[in-house]
Steps between C-alpha positions, in 0.01 A plus 500: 500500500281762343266535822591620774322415865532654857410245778560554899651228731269371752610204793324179434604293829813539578621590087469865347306387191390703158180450278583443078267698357270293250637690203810337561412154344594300805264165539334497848687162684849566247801368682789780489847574578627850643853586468647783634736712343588819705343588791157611378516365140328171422448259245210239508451237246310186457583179647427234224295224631614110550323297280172361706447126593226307575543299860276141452643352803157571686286365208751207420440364860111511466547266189659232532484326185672796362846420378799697369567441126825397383719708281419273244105544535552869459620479165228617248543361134446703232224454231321638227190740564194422330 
């Protein structure tokens, strides 16, 4: 890295925590992992996310008519644009 930061440790509850400067790049909310490799040397990297799903079962049970297609209703066949 071409820039270099200083930062201080502060306690945040019962952790000793440290601010990322914005110059860093680093999303507010970004999921990371810290590994430690000597006693004061650290590495932190991004966690990659888990793909997101949608939960229905709350909006499934308000509609009752609403069924579950089969595989076989899923399939989409292919045809010419106009």
């Amino acid at each position: 890295m071409s820039d270099e930061y200083l930062g201080k440790t502060f306690k945040s509850g019962n952790s000793v925590a440290l601010r990322l400067p914005k110059g860093l790049g680093v999303a507010e909310g970004t999921e990371v992992r810290m590994v430690k490799e000597a006693p004061m040397s650290f590495r932190v990297e991004p966690v990659a996310a888990a793909p997101r799903k949608i939960d229905l079962t709350g909006i499934a049970g308000s509609i009752p008519w609403l069924k579950l297609l089969s595989r076989e209703d899923r399939e989409i066949e292919e045809r010419e644009l106009d």
